[in-house]
Each structure stands twice: as structure tokens, then as C-alpha cells.
N, C-alpha and C positions, 0 to 999 in steps of 0.2 A: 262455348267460348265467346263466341260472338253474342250473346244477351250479356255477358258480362261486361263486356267493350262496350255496350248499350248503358250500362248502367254506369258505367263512370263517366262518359260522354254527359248522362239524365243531372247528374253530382253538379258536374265542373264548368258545364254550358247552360246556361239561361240569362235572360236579360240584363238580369246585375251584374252579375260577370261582364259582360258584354258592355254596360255602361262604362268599369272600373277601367275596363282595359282601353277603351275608347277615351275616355278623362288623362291615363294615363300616359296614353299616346301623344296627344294633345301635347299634353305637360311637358315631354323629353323634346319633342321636333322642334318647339317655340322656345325653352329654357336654353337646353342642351346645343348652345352654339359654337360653342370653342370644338366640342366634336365632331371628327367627319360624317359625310354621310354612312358612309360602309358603318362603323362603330355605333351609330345609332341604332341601326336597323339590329345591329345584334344585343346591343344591349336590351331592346324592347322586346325581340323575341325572344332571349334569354329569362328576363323578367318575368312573361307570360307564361313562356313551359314551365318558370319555377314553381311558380302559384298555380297551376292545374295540377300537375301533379305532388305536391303537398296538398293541396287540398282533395286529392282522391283518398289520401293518405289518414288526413284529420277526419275523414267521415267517415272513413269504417272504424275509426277508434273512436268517437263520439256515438257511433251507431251501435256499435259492437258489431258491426259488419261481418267479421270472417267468421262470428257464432252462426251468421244467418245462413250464408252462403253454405260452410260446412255440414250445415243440415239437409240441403241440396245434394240431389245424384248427380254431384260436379267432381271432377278427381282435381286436389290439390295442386296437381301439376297445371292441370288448364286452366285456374286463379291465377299462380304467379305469370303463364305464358302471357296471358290476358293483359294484363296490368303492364307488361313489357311493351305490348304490342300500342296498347292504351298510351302509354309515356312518349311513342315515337310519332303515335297520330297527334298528339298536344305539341310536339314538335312542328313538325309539317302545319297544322291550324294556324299556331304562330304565326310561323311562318307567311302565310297564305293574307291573315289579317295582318299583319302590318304592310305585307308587300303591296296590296290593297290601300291603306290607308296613307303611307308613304305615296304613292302614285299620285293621289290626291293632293297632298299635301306639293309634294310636286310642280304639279300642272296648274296649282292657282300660286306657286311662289311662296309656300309658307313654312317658313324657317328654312334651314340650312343641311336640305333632305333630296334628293335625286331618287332615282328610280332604282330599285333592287338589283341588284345583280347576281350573275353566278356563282363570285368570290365570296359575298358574304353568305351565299344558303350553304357554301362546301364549311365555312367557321362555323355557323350556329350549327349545322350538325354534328361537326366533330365534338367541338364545346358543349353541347348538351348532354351529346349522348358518353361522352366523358363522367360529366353529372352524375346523369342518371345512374349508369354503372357503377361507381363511387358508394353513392347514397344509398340507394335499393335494396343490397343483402342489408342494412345497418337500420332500415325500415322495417323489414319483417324482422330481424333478430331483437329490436329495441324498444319501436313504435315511434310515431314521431314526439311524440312528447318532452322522449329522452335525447334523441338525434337530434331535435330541429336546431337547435345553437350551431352543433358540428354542418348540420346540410348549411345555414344561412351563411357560416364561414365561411364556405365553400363559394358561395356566389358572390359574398362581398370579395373574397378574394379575385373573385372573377373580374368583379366590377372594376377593383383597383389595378389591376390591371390593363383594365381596357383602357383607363383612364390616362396611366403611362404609360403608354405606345409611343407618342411622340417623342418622347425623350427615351425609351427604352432604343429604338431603331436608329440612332444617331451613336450605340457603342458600335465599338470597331469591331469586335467580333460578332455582334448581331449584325452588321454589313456584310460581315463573313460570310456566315449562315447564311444570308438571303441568298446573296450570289450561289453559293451551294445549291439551295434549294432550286433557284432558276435553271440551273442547270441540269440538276437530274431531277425535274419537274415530274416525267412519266415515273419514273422508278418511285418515286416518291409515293407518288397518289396510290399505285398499286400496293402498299406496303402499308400507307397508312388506311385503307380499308380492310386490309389484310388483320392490322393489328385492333381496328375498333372491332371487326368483327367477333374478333376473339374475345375480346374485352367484355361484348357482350354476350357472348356467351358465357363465358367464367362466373359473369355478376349475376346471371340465369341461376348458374346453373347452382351457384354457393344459395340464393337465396333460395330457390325451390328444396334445399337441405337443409337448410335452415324454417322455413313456414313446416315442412314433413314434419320436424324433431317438434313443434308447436305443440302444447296440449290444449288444444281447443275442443 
């Protein structure tokens, strides 16, 4: 399992990547000024988890990957574990790279970016790994070829979104809700790891029945 996690890692990580994401960093913190800082930092790690793992996606369907790997004394279960596992660490790297890069950007005054915090790593994991769950059984049942419209909706929807915040948290029942939530903030949190957890399991577990039924 872990050589697998090595090979998606070998995929999705190399210098061009690393330029792209570095250009595009760039590009939101200096452009992207009407947005807060919090909102930035998830929009760029969202962006980044989205393109690693679509692109783990695109190479084994341009490679024919799951012929190769299935030729391997690998059980079909430890691909999809893998690939799970693979999606949450492209999370966390995000993560990790723009908290990095933000910092910087930071400390010498460039654009309209502050230092990471708590609140936004507990969004971009909820919000990812939402995604990912989503997306993932419709990956192995589809390929991305067929998905990728449905998955890019998914993120533009995200995008617009994130975009009206300001005006969404000025209805009267989103005041509601905050308050709510400030309130039973413990209960909350407990419940809603409760529920991603679950979440990801189900999307495990539909897609690992779904790549089995595969005739590869």
C-alpha cells in the first residue's frame, strides 16, 4: 500500500507542479484582494487538492494504470485504501504549501494575506474532504473523462461560493445560524467529525464495490 501512495506522490509531485502552484499562489494573494485572508488561504488549497488529485486520476487513465497495477500481487482493496489515503495527504501538502507561502507573503507585506490559522485548516478539511467523497465512487465507476464537468462543478460551485460569504452572512437567518453554532460549538465539532467520518467511509466503501465489479 504504501509503494502505491509512493506512486501517486512520483504522479502529482515534481518541479512543474511546484512551479504551477507556486505562479499560482502568487497570482490569488496579489490579484485576489477584495477577499479575506481566511478565504484565500482555502480557495488556494482547495484549488491545489483539486488538481493533485484529478491528476492522480488522469494518469492512470492515460496510462492505463489500474491494467498495470492489477497485474501486481496487490488486492483491489489496498488501491482504492491507497488512493484515499493519497487524496488526504494532497490535502495536508496543500495545506502545508501555502501556509508556507502565505507566511511569507506575510512578513514582507504582500497583498492582503495574514498568517494561517486554525479556522481555516478545520474549512479546507471539511470542504475537501467533502469533495473528495462526493467525486471518488463517480471516479472509479466513470473515469475522469466522463466526471470531470460533474467534479469541476463541484469546485466552481465551491468557488462561488466562497466568493459570496460576504453577502451570504448578512441574511438574518445565517446570523441565526452563527449564533447557534457559537453556541453549541463543542457539540458541533464532535458531530461534525462524526459525520465526515462516516462520509468517508461510505465513499470508501461504495467505491471499493464499485473498482471490485470493474473488469479489468
Amino acid at each position: 500500500m504504501l509503494n502505491l501512495i509512493k506512486k501517486d506522490f512520483a504522479i502529482t509531485f515534481n518541479k512543474k507542479t511546484a512551479a504551477i502552484f507556486l505562479a499560482y499562489c502568487l497570482f490569488i494573494i496579489t490579484i485576489m484582494d477584495t477577499l479575506s485572508s481566511d478565504n484565500i488561504y482555502i480557495l488556494i488549497i482547495t484549488t491545489i487538492a483539486y488538481f493533485l488529485a484529478s491528476e492522480s486520476f488522469i494518469y492512470d487513465e492515460k496510462t492505463r494504470g489500474e491494467y498495470i497495477i492489477n497485474s501486481l500481487p496487490v488486492k483491489r482493496e489496498e488501491v482504492v485504501i491507497s488512493r484515499y489515503f493519497s487524496l488526504l495527504i494532497y490535502i495536508l501538502a496543500a495545506t502545508v504549501f501555502a501556509a508556507v507561502l502565505g507566511s511569507i507573503a506575510a512578513l514582507t507585506n504582500i497583498g492582503n494575506i495574514r498568517f494561517i490559522n486554525m479556522n481555516v485548516v478545520k474549512k479546507v478539511l471539511v470542504s475537501n474532504i467533502i469533495m473528495i467523497s462526493l467525486a471518488s465512487p463517480l471516479f472509479y465507476k466513470f473515469g475522469y473523462k466522463t466526471i470531470k464537468i460533474f467534479y469541476l462543478l463541484i469546485y466552481m460551485s465551491f468557488f462561488s461560493l466562497l466568493t459570496a460569504i460576504p453577502e451570504i452572512i448578512t441574511l438574518n437567518f445565517v446570523k441565526k445560524l452563527i449564533i447557534f453554532i457559537e453556541i453549541n460549538r463543542g457539540l458541533l465539532s464532535i458531530l461534525s467529525i462524526v459525520v465526515l467520518t462516516c462520509l468517508v467511509i461510505l465513499s470508501m466503501v461504495i467505491s471499493l464495490r464499485v473498482y471490485e465489479r470493474k473488469d479489468i
